[in-house]
C-alpha atoms as an extended CHARMM CRD file, in Angstrom:
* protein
*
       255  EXT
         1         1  UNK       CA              0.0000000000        0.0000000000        0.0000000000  PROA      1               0.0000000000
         2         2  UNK       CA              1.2720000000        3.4120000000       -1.0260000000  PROA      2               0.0000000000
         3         3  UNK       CA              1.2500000000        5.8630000000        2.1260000000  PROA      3               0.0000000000
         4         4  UNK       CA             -0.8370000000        9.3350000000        1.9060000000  PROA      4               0.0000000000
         5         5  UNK       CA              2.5790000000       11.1190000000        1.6570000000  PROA      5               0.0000000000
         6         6  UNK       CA              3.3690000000        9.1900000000       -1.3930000000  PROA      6               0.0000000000
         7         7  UNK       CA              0.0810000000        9.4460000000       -3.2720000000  PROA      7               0.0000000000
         8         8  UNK       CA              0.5810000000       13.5610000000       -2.6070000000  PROA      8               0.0000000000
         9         9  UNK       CA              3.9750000000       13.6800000000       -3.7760000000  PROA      9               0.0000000000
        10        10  UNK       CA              2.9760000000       11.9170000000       -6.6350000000  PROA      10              0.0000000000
        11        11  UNK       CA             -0.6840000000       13.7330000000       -8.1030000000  PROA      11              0.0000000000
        12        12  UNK       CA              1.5940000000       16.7850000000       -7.1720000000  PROA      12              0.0000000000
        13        13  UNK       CA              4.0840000000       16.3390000000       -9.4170000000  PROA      13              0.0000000000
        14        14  UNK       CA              1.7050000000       14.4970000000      -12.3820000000  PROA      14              0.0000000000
        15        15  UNK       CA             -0.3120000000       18.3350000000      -11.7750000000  PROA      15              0.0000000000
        16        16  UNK       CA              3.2080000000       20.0040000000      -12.2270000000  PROA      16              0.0000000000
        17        17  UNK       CA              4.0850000000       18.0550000000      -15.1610000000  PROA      17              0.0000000000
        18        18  UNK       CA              0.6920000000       18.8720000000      -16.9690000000  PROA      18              0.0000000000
        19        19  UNK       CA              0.5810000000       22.0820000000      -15.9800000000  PROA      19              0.0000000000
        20        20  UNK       CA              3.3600000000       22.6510000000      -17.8530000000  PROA      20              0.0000000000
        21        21  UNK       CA              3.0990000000       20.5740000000      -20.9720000000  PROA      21              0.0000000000
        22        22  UNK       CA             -0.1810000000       22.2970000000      -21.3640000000  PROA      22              0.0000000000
        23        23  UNK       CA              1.3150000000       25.8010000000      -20.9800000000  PROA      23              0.0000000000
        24        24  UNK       CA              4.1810000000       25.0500000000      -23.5920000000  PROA      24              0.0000000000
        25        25  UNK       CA              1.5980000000       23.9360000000      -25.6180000000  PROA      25              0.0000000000
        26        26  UNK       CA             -0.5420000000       27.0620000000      -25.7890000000  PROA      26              0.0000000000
        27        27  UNK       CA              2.6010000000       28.7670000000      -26.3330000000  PROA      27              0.0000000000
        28        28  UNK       CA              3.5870000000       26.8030000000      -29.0060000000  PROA      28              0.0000000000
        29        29  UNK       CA              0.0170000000       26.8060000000      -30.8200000000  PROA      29              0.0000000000
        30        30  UNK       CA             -0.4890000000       30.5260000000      -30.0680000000  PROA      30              0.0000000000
        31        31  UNK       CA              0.9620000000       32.0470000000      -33.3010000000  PROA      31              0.0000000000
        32        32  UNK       CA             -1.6360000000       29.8580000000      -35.3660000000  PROA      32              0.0000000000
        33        33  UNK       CA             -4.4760000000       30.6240000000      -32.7120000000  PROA      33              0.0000000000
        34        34  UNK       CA             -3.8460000000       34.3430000000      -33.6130000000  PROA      34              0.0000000000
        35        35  UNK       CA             -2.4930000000       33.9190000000      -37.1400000000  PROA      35              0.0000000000
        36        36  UNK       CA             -6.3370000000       32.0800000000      -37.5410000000  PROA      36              0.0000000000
        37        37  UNK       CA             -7.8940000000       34.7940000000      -35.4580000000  PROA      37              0.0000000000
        38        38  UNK       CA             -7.1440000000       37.5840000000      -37.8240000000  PROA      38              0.0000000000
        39        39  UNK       CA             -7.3930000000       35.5840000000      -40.8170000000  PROA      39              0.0000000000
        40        40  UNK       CA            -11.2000000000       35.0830000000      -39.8920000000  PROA      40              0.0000000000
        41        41  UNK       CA            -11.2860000000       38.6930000000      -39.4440000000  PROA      41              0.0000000000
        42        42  UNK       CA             -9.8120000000       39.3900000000      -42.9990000000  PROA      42              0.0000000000
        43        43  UNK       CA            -12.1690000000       36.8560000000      -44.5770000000  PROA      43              0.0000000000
        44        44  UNK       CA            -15.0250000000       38.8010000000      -42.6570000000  PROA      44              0.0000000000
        45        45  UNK       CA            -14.3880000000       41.9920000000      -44.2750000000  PROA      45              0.0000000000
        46        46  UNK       CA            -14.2620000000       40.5610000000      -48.2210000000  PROA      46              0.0000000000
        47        47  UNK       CA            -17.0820000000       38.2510000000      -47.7390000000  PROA      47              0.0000000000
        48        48  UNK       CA            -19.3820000000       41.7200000000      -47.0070000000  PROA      48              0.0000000000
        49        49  UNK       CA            -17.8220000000       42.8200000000      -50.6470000000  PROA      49              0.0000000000
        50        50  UNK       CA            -18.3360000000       39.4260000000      -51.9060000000  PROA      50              0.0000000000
        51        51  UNK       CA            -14.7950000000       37.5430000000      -52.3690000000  PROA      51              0.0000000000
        52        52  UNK       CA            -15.4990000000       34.5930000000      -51.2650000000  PROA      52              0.0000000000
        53        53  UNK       CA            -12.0830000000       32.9000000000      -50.2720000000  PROA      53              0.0000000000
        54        54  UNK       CA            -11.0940000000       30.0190000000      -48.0490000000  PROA      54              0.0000000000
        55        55  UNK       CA            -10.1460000000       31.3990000000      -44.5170000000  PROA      55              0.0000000000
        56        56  UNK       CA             -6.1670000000       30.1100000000      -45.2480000000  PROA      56              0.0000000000
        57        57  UNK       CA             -5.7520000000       32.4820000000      -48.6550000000  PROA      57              0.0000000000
        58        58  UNK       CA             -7.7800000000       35.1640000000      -46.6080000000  PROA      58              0.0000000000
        59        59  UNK       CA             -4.7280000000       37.5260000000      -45.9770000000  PROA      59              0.0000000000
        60        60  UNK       CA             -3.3670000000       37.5650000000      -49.6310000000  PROA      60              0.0000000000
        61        61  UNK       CA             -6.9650000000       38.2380000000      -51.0140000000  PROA      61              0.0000000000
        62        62  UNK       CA             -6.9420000000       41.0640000000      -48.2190000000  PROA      62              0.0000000000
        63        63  UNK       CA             -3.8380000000       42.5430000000      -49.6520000000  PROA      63              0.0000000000
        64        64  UNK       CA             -5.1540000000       42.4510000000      -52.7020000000  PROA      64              0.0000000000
        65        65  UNK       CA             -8.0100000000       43.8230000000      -53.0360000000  PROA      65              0.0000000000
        66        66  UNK       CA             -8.2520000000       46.0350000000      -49.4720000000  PROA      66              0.0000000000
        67        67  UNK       CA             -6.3310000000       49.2850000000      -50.3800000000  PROA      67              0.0000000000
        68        68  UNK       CA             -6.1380000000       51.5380000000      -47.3770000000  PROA      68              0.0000000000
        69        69  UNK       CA             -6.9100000000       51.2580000000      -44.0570000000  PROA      69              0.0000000000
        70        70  UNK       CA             -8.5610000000       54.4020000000      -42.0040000000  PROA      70              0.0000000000
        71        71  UNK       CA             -9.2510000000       55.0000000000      -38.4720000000  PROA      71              0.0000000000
        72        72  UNK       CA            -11.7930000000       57.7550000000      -37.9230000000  PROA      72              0.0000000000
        73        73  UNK       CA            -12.9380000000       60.1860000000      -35.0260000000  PROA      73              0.0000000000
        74        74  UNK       CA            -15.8550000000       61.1360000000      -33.8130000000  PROA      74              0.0000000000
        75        75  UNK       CA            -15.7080000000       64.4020000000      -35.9110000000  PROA      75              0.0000000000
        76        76  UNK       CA            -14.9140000000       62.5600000000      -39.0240000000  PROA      76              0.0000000000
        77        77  UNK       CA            -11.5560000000       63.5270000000      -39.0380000000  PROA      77              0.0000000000
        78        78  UNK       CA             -8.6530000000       60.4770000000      -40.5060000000  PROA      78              0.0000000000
        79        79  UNK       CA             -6.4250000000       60.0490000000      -37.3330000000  PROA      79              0.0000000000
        80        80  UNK       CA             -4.2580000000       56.8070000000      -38.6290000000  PROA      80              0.0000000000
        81        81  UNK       CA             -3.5680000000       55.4140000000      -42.4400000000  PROA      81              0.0000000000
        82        82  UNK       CA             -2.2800000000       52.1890000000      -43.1880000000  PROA      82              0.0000000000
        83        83  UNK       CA             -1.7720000000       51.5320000000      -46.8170000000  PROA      83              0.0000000000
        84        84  UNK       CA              0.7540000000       49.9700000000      -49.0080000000  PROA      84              0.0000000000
        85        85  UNK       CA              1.8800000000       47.9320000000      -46.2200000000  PROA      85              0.0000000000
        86        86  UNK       CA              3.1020000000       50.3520000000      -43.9690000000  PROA      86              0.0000000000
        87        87  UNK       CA              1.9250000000       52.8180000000      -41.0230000000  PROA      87              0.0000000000
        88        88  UNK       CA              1.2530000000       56.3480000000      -42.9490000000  PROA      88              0.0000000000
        89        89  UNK       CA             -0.2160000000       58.2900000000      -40.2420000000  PROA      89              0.0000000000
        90        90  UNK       CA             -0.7550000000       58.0390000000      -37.0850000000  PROA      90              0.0000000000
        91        91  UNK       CA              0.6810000000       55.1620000000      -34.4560000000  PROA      91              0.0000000000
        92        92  UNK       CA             -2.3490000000       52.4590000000      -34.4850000000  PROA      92              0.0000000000
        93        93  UNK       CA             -3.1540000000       50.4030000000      -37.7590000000  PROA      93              0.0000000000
        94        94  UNK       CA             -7.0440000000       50.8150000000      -38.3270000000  PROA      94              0.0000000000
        95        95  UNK       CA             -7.0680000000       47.2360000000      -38.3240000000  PROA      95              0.0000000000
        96        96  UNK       CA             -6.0640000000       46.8100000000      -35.0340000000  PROA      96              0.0000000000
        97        97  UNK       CA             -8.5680000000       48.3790000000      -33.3370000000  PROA      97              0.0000000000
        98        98  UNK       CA            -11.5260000000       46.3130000000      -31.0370000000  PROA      98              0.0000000000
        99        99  UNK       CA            -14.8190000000       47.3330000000      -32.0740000000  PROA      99              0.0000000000
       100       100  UNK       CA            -15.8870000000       46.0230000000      -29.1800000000  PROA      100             0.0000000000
       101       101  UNK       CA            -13.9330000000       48.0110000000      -26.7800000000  PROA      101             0.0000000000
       102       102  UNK       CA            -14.3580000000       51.2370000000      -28.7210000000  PROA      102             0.0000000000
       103       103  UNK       CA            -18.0900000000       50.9900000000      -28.3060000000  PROA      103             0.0000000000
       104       104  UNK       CA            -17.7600000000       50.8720000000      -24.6960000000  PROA      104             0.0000000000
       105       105  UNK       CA            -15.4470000000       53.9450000000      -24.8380000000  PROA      105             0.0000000000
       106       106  UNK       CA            -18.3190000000       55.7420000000      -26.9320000000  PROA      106             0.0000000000
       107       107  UNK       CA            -20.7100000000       54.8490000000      -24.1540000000  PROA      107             0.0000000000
       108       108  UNK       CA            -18.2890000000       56.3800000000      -21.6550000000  PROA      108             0.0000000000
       109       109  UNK       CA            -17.6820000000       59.5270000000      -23.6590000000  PROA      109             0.0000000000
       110       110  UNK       CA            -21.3780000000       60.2640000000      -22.8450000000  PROA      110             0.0000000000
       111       111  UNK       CA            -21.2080000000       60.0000000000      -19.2860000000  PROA      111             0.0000000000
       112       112  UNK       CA            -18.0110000000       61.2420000000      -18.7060000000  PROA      112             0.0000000000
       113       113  UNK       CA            -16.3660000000       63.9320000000      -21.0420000000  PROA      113             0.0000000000
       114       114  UNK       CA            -12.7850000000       63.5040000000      -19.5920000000  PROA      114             0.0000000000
       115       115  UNK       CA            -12.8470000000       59.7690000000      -21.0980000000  PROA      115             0.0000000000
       116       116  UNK       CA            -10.7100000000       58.2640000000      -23.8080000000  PROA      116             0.0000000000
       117       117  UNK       CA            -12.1350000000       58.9660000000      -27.4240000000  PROA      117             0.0000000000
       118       118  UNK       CA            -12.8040000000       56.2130000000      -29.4490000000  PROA      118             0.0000000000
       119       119  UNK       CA            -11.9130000000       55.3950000000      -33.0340000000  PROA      119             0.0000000000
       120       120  UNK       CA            -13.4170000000       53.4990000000      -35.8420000000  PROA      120             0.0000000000
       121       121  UNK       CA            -11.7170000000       51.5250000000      -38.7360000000  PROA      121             0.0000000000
       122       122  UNK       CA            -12.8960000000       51.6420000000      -41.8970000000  PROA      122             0.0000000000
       123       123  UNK       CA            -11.2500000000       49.6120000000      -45.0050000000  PROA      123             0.0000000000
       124       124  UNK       CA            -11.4300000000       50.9190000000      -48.3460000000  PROA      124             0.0000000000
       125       125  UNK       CA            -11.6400000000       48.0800000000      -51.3710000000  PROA      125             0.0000000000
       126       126  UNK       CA            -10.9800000000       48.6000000000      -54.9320000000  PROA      126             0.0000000000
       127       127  UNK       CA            -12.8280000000       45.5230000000      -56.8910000000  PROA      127             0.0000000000
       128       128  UNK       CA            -13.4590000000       45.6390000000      -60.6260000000  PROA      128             0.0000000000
       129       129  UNK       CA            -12.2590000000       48.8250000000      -60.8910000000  PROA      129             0.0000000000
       130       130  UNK       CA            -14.7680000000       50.1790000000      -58.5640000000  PROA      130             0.0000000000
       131       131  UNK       CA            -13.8390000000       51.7310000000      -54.9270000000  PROA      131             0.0000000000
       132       132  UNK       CA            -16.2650000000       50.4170000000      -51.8560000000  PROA      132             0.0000000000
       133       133  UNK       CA            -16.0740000000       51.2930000000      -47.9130000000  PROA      133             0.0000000000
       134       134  UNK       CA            -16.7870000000       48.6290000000      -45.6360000000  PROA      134             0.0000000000
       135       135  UNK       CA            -17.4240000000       49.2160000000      -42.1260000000  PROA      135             0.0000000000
       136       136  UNK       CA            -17.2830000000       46.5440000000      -39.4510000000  PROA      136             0.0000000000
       137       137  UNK       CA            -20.2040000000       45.8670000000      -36.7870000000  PROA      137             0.0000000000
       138       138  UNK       CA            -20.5200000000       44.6900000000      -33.2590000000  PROA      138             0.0000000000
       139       139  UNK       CA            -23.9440000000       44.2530000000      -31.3150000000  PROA      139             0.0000000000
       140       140  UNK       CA            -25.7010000000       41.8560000000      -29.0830000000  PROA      140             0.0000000000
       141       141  UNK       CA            -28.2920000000       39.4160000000      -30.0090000000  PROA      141             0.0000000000
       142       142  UNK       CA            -31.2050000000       37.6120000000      -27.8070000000  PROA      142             0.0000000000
       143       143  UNK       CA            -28.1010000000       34.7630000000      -26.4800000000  PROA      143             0.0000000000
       144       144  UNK       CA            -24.7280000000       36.8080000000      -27.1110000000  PROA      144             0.0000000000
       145       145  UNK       CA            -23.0680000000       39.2560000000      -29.3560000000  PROA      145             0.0000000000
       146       146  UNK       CA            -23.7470000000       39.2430000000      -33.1870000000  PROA      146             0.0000000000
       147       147  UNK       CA            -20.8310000000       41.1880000000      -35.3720000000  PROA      147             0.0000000000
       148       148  UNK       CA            -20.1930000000       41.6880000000      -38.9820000000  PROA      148             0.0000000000
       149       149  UNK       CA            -18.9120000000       43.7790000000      -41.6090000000  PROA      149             0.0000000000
       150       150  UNK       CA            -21.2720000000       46.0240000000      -44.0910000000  PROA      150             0.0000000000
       151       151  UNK       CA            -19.4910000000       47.2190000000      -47.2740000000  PROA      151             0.0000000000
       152       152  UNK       CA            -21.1500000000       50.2040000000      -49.5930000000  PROA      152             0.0000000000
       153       153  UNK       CA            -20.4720000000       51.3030000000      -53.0610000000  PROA      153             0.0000000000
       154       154  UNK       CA            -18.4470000000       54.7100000000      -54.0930000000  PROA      154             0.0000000000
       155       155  UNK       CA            -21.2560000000       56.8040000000      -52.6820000000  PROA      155             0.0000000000
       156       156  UNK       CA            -21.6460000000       55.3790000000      -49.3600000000  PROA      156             0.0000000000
       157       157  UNK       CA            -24.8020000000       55.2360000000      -49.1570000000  PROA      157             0.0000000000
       158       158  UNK       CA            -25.2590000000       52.1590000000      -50.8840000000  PROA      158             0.0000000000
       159       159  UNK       CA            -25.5380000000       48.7600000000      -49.3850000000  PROA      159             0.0000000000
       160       160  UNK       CA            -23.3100000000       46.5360000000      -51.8120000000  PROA      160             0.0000000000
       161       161  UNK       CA            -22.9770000000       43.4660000000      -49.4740000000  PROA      161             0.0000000000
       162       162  UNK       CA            -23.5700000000       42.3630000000      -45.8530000000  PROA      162             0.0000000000
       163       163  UNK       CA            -21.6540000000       39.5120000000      -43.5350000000  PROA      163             0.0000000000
       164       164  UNK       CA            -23.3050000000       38.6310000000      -40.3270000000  PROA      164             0.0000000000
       165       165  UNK       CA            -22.4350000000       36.0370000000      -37.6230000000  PROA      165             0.0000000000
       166       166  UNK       CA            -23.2420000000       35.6290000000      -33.8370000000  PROA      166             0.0000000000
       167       167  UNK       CA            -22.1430000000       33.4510000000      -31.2570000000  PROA      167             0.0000000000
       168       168  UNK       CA            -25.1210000000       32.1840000000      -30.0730000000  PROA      168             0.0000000000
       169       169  UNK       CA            -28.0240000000       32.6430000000      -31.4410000000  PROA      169             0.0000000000
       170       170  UNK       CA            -30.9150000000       30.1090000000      -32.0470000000  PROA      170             0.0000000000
       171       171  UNK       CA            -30.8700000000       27.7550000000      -34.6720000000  PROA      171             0.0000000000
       172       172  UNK       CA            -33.6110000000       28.4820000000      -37.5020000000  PROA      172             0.0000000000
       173       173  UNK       CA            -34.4880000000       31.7740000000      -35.8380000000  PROA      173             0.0000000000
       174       174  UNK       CA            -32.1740000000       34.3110000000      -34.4930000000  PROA      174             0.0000000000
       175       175  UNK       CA            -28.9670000000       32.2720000000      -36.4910000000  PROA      175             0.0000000000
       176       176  UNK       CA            -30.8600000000       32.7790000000      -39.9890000000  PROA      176             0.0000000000
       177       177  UNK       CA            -28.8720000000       36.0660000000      -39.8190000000  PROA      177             0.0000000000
       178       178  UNK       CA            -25.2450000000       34.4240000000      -41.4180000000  PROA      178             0.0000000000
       179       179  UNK       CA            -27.4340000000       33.0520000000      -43.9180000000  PROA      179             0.0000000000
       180       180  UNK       CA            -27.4280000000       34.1150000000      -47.6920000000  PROA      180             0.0000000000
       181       181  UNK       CA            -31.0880000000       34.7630000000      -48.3840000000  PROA      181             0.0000000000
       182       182  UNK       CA            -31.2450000000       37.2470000000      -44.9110000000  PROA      182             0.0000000000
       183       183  UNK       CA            -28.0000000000       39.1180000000      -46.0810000000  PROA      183             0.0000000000
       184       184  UNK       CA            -29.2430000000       39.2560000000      -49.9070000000  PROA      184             0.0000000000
       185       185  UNK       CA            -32.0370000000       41.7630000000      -48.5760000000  PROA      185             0.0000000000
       186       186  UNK       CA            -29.5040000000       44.2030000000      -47.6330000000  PROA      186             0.0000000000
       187       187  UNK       CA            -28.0670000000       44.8610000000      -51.3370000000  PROA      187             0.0000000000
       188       188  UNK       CA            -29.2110000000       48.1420000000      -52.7400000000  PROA      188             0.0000000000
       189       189  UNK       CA            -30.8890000000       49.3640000000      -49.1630000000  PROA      189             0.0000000000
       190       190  UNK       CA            -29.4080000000       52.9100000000      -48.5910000000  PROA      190             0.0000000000
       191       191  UNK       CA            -28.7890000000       54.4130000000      -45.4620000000  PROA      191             0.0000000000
       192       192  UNK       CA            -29.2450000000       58.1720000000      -46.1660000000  PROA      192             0.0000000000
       193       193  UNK       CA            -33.0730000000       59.5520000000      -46.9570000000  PROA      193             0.0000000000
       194       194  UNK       CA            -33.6340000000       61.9980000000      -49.8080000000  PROA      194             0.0000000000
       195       195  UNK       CA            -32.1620000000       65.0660000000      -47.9760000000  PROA      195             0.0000000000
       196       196  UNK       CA            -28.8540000000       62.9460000000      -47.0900000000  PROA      196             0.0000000000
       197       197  UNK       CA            -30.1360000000       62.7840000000      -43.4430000000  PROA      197             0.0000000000
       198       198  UNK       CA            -28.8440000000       59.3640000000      -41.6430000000  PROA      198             0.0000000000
       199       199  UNK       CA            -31.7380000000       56.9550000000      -41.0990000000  PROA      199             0.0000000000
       200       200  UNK       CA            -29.7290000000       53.8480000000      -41.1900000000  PROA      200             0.0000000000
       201       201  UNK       CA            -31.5510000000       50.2560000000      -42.1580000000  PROA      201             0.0000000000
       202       202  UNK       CA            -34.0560000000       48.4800000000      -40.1130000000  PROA      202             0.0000000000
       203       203  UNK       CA            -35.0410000000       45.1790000000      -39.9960000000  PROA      203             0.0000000000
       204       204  UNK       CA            -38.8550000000       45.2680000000      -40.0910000000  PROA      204             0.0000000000
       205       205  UNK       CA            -40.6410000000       42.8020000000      -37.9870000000  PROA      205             0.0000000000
       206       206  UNK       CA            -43.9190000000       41.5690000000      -39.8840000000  PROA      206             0.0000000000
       207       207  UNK       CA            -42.3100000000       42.5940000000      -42.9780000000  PROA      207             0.0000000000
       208       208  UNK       CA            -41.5700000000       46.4390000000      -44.6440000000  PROA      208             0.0000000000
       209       209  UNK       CA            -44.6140000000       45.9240000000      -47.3940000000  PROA      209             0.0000000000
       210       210  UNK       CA            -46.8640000000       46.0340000000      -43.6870000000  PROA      210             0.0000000000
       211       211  UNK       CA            -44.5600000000       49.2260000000      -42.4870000000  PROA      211             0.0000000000
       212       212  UNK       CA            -43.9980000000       52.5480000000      -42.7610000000  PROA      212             0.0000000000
       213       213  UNK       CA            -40.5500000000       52.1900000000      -43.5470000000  PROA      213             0.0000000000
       214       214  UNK       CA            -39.3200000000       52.7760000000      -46.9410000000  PROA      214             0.0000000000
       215       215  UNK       CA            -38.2570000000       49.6330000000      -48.9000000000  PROA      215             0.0000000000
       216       216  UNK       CA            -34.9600000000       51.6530000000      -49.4350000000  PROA      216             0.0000000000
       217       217  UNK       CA            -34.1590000000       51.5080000000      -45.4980000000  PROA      217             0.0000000000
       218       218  UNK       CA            -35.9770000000       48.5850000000      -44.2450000000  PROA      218             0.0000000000
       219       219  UNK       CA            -35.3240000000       44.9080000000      -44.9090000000  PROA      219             0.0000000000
       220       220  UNK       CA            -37.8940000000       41.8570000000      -43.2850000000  PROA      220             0.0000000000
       221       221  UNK       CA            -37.3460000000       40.7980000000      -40.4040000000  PROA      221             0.0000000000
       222       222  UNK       CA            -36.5530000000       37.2010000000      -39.3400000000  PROA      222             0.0000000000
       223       223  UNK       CA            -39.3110000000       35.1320000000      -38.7620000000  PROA      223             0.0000000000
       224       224  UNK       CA            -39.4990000000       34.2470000000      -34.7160000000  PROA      224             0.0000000000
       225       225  UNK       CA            -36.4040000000       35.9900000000      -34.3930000000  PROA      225             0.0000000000
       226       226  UNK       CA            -37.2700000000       39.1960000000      -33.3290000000  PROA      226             0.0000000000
       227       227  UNK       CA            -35.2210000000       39.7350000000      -30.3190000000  PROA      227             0.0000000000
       228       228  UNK       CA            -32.1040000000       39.3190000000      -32.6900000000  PROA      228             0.0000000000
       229       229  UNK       CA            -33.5700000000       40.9410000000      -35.5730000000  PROA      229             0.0000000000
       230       230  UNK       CA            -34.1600000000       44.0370000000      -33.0770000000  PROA      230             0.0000000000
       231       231  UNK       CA            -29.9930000000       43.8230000000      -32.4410000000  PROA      231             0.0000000000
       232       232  UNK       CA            -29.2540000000       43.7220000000      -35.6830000000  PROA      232             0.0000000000
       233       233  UNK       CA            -30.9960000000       47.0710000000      -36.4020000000  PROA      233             0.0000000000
       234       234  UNK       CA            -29.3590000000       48.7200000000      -33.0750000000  PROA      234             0.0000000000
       235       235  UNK       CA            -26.4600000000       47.1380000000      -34.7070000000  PROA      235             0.0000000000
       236       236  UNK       CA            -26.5400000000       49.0300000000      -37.5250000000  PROA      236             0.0000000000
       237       237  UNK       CA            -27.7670000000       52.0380000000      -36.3770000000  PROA      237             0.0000000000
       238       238  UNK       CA            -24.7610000000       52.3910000000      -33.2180000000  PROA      238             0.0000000000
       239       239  UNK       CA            -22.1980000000       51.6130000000      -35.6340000000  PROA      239             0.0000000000
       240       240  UNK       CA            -23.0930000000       53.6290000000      -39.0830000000  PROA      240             0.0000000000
       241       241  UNK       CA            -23.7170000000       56.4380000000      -36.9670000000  PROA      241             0.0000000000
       242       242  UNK       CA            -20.3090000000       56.9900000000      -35.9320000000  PROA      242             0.0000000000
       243       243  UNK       CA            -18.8880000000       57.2530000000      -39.8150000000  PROA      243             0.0000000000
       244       244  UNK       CA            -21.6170000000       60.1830000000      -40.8820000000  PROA      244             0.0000000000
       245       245  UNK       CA            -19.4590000000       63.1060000000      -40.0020000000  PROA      245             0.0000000000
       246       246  UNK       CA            -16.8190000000       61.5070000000      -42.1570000000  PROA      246             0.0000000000
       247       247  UNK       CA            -19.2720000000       60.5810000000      -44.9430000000  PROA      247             0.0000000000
       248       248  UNK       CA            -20.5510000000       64.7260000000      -44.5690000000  PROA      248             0.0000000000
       249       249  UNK       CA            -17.0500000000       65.8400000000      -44.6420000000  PROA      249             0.0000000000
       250       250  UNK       CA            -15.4920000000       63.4650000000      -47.7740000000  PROA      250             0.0000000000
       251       251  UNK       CA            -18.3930000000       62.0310000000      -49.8430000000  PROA      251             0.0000000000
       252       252  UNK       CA            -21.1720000000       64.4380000000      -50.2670000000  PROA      252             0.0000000000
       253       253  UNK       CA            -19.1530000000       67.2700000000      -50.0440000000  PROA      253             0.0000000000
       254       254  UNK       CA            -17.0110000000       66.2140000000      -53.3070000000  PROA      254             0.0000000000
       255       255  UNK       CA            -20.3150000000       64.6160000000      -54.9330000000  PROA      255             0.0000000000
């Protein structure tokens, strides 16, 4: 029989041994962890513009076809550049920056004007010839957060493509939102009104035909997923909102 001392010297050094085989192993596996990390991000941001790659050549398509990098200010003003592979202005690659935590730092700004200010990346694509803006998104669903990336044509104004995901959301209800046919709505929805007033998209529960939305800023709603098709509108409505002083100051005033 093995004595009490014995069985503690031993699990204590099997729990030591672990430990640390497990800990040299995240270390190890790290660099692909993150390496796949931002490779999901960069097939995020071309599947709203519609290149459609596999999530391994996701970083060559993204140097191909993404152009320039921009972080913006609340006043619409371009802070940071990253193009042509390098840092042009400012210290923090657009990229880079946590939607997430930048909405928090929004929601701060209100309550407390001594805060930090937040910024907000935008990547600008050149496909075909053509030049489109696509702006990532972050919200919360009825389980978790939902996220995704909305790209527009030259104008801005202009839905060209949508990607959507969520973490948790339920299946054949509030997940229908990654799906093609719910994104498809989105394409050719506008989110400035006739006098270039922001007005954003909403997604219409019971349908826009029954609404006094316009069809130009209103898709349908999913179908028993209200809860998350209510997030995805304050989705798009928190986050578009932050780019119209930029949109003012560079788009419509050249147009």
């Amino acid at each position: 029989m093995f004595s009490n001392r014995y069985i503690f010297i031993y699990a204590s050094v099997m729990v030591i041994i672990v430990a640390a085989v497990l800990s040299a192993a995240s270390q190890l596996l790290k660099p692909y962890q993150e390496m796949n990390v931002k490779n999901e991000k960069f097939q995020g941001i071309l599947s709203a513009a519609e290149v459609k790659v596999p999530r391994n050549d996701a970083g060559e398509n993204y140097t191909k076809y993404i152009v320039e990098e921009l972080a913006i200010d609340q006043e619409g003003n371009i802070v940071s550049r990253y193009a042509n592979g390098k840092q042009e202005l400012g210290e923090v690659r657009p990229f880079d920056i946590v939607l997430k935590e930048m909405l928090r730092l929004k929601q701060d700004a209100t309550e407390k004007s001594n805060s930090a200010k937040p910024l907000w990346p935008l990547y600008i694509m050149e496909k075909d010839g053509k030049r489109q803006y696509i702006v990532p998104l972050y919200g919360v669903g009825l389980w978790g957060p939902i996220w995704g990336n909305i790209a527009f044509e030259s104008d801005f104004n202009t839905v060209s493509g949508t990607s959507f995901d969520h973490k948790s959301e339920t299946p054949g209800l509030g997940a229908e939102i990654n799906t093609v046919w719910f994104q498809e709505e989105f394409k050719g929805k506008q989110i400035f009104d006739q006098n270039n007033e922001f007005v954003s998209i909403k997604v219409v529960k019971g349908g826009v035909a029954n609404s006094a939305v316009p069809p130009s800023h209103g898709v349908d709603a999913i179908s028993g997923g209200t809860i998350t098709s209510n997030g995805v509108s304050e989705m798009l409505a928190n986050c578009l909102e932050n780019y119209v002083p930029f949109i003012k100051k560079n788009i419509q005033s050249h147009e």
